[in-house]
ZAMARGU-4260 file (C-alpha; in steps of 0.2 Angstrom, whole numbers, plus 5000, padded with zeros to 4 digits):
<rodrens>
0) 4912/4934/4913 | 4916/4953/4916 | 4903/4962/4928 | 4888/4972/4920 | 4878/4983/4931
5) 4865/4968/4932 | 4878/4955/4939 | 4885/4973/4953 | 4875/4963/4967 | 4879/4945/4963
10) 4899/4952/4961 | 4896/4962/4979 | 4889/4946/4987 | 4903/4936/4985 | 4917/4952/4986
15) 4910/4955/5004 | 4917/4947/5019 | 4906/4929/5021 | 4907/4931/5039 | 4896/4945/5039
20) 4879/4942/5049 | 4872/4949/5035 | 4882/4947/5018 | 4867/4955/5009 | 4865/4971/5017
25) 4886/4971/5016 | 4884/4969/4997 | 4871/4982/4994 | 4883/4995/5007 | 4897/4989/4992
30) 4886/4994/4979 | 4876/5009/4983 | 4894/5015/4990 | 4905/5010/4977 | 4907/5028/4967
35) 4907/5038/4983 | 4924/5028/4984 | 4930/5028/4968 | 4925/5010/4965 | 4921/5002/4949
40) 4912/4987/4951 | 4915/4985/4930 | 4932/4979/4934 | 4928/4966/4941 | 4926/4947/4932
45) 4914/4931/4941 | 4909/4917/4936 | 4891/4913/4939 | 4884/4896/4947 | 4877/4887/4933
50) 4856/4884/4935 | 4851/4899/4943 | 4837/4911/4933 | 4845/4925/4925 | 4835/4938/4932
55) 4843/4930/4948 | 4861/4928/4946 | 4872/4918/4959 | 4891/4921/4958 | 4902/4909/4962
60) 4921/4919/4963 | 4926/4935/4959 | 4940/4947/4957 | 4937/4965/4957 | 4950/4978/4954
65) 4952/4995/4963 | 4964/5007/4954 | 4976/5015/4964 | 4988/5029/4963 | 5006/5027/4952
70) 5000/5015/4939 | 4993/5001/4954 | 4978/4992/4956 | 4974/4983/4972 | 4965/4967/4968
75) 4951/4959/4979 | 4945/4941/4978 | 4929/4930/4986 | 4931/4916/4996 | 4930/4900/4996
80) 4914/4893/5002 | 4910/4873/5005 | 4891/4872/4995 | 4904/4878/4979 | 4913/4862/4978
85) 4931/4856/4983 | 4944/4870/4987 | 4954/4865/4969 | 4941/4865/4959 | 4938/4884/4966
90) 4954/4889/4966 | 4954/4885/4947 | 4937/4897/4945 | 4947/4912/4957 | 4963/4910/4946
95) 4953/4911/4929 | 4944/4928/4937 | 4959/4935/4942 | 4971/4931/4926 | 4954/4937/4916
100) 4957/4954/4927 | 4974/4956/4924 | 4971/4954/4904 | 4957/4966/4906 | 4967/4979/4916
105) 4983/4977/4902 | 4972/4978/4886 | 4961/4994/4892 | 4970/5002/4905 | 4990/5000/4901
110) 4994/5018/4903 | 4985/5020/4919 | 4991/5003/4927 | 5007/4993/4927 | 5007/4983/4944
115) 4993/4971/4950 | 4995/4971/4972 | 4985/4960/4983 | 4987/4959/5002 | 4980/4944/5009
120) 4982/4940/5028 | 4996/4927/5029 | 4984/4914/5036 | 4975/4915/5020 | 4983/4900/5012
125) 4971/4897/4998 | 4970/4915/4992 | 4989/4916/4990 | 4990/4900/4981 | 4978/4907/4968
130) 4987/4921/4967 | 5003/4910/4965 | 4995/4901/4949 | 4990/4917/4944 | 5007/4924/4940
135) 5009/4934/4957 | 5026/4935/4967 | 5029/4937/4986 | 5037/4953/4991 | 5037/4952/5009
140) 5024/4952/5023 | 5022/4966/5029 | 5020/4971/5048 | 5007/4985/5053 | 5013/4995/5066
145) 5006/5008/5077 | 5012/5022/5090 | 4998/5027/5101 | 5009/5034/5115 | 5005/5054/5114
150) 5021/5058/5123 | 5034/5074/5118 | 5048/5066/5108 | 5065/5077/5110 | 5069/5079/5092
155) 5084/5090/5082 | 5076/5101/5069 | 5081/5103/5051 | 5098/5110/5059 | 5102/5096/5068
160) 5114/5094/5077 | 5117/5081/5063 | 5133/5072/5057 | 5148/5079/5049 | 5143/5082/5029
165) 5122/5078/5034 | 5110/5090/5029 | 5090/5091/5034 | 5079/5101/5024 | 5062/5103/5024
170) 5051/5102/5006 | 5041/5117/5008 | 5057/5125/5013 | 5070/5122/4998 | 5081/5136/4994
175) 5076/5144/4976 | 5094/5138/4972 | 5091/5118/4973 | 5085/5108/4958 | 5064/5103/4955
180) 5059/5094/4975 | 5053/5079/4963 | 5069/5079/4956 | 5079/5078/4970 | 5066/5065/4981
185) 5068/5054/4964 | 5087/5055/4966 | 5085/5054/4985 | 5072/5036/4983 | 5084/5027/4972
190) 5098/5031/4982 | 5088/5024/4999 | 5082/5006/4987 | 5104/5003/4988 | 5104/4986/4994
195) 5088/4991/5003 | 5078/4977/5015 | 5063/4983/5012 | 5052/4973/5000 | 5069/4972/4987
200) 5061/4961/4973 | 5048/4977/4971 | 5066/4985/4963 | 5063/4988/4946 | 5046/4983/4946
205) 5039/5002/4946 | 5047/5018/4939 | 5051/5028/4953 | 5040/5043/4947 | 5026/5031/4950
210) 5032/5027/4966 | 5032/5047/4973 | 5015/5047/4964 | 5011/5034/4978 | 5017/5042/4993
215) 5012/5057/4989 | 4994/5055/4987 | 4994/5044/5004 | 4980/5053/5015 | 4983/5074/5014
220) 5000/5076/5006 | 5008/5093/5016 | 5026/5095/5008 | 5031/5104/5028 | 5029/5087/5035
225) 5041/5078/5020 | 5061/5081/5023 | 5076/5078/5012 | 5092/5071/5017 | 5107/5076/5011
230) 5125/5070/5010 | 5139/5081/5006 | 5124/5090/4994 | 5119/5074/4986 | 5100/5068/4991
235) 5103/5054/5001 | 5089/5050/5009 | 5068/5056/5016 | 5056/5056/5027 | 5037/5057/5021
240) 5023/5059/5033 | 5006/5062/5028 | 4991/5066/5040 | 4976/5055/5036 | 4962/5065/5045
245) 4947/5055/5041 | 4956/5039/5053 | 4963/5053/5066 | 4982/5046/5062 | 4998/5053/5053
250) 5006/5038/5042 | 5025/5036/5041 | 5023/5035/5021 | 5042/5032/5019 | 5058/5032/5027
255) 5075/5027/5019 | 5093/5032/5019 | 5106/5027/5007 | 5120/5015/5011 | 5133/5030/5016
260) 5121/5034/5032 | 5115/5019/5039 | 5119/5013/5055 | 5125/5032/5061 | 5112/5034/5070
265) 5100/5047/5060 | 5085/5036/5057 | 5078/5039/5076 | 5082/5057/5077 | 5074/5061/5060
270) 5058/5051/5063 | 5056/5059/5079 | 5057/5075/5070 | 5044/5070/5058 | 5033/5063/5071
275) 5033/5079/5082 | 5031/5089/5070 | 5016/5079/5061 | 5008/5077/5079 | 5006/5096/5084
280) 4990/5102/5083 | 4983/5083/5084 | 4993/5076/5101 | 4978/5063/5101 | 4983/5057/5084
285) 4993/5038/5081 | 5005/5036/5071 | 5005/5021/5060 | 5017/5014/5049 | 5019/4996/5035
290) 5037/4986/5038 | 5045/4970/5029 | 5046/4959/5045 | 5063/4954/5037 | 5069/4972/5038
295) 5075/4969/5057 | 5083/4986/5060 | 5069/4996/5055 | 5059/4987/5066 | 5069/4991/5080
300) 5068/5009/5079 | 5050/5009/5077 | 5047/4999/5095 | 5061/5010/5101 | 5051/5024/5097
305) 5035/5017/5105 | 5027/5009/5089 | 5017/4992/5092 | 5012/4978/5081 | 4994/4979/5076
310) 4991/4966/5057 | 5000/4955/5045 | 4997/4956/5029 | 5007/4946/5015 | 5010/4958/4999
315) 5013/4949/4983 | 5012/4958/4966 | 5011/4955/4945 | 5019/4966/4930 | 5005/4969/4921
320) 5020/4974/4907 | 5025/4956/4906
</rodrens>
């Protein structure tokens, strides 16, 4: 059933990590703090263990959705627990909460939200699987990785030096001459998703509108620390950084060429650009970053620049249009 103010705390309990010393004080945090967050515990459907008073309500799975930024929602599910019965039997009760989600999400909030996301760590075999039976699709795990090294990093700036026909320019600094910056970052984004190896069954999933709409409201959007790329005068390719003061860290929101420049060895000099220029001021600052572990080059140039592993998480996603 969907989640009515009276059922917020039984939702919460189950929502809440069961490895908590304390799952009801971490379901009452959820609650009291849900609107400071921008939470809505009314997305949210459970199903409730038959037998209990209803003054009392026990839930037994749940699947809460948070809206995000260009048309996404992240979804969030209970776990399993052995006093609810076998692992099938719940996974039919978490598949019926989320698929009750997702027809929730489509019917009242189709203008607002398109893609359905869920990241659960890889080792969580049974919440995939309900995800699975739910309609969801793998799009990669992803590899969280970090650069705490405070180092100076000897970078170019915008002017290079950069390969014949290559052009740097910075967003806040576009000449008056050059097209709308969302017009040419949208031209520049479709250009990097060529043949891209990063997350490619998300191609065509999402406008490309919504998926600027994501990376710019990604921590504090600062349009000195995002950077065009440009080929013979055609957008090409971008670097987005974004500082996240609240965590003390600048995140590498995106980094993509097209085709004609990979492997002509831009991508290190440019992050390292972005990465010292995002770092002055806040030299004590990481740098953190989210790569398909399939997407081996990128990989490499992050540990080359000092980046480290630091969580897995598996991302796998539904078309709420279909």
């Amino acid at each position: 059933m969907r989640v009515s103010p009276g059922l917020f705390l039984a939702a919460a309990r189950r929502l809440v990590s069961q490895s908590n010393a304390d799952v009801e004080s971490a379901a009452r945090r959820l609650v009291d703090g849900a609107g400071r967050h921008e939470i809505d515990l009314g997305l949210a459907y459970v199903t409730l263990v038959a037998g209990n008073p209803p003054d009392a309500p026990v839930a037994g799975h749940a699947c809460l959705a948070v809206r995000g930024s260009g048309r996404t929602a992240m979804l969030f599910l209970s776990e399993p627990l052995a006093s609810l019965g076998s692992e099938r039997a719940q996974a039919e009760e978490a598949r019926a909460c989320v698929e009750a989600v997702c027809r929730m999400l489509r019917a009242e909030h189709a203008h607002e939200v398109t893609l359905a996301q869920a990241l659960p760590e890889p080792e969580e075999a049974w919440a995939v699987g309900v995800l699975h039976a739910a309609g969801f699709i793998d799009v990669g795990t992803l590899r969280y990785m970090r650069r705490e090294r405070a180092g100076r990093l000897s970078a170019p700036t915008e002017a290079g030096p950069w390969p014949e026909g290559v052009s740097v320019e910075r967003l806040d600094q576009l000449s008056e001459a050059d097209e709308d910056p969302d017009r040419l970052l949208l031209r520049a984004l479709d250009r990097t998703y060529v043949e891209t190896r990063d997350c490619p069954e998300l191609c065509g999933l999402r406008d490309t509108s919504d998926i600027l709409d994501s990376h710019r409201r990604t921590g504090q959007y600062d349009p000195s620390l995002w950077w065009l790329v440009k080929h013979r005068g055609s957008p090409a390719g971008c670097v987005l950084l974004n500082r996240c003061p609240e965590h003390r860290t600048v995140e590498l929101v995106y980094l993509g060429l097209g085709p004609e420049l990979r492997g002509k060895g831009i991508s290190k000099p440019l992050l390292s650009m972005g990465i010292a220029r995002a770092r002055q001021g806040n030299p004590s600052w990481s740098v953190t970053c989210a790569v398909d572990e399939r997407n081996a080059a990128a990989i490499r140039l992050y540990e080359s620049l000092g980046f480290e592993p630091y969580g897995r998480r598996r991302a796998l996603v539904r078309d709420l249009r279909r």
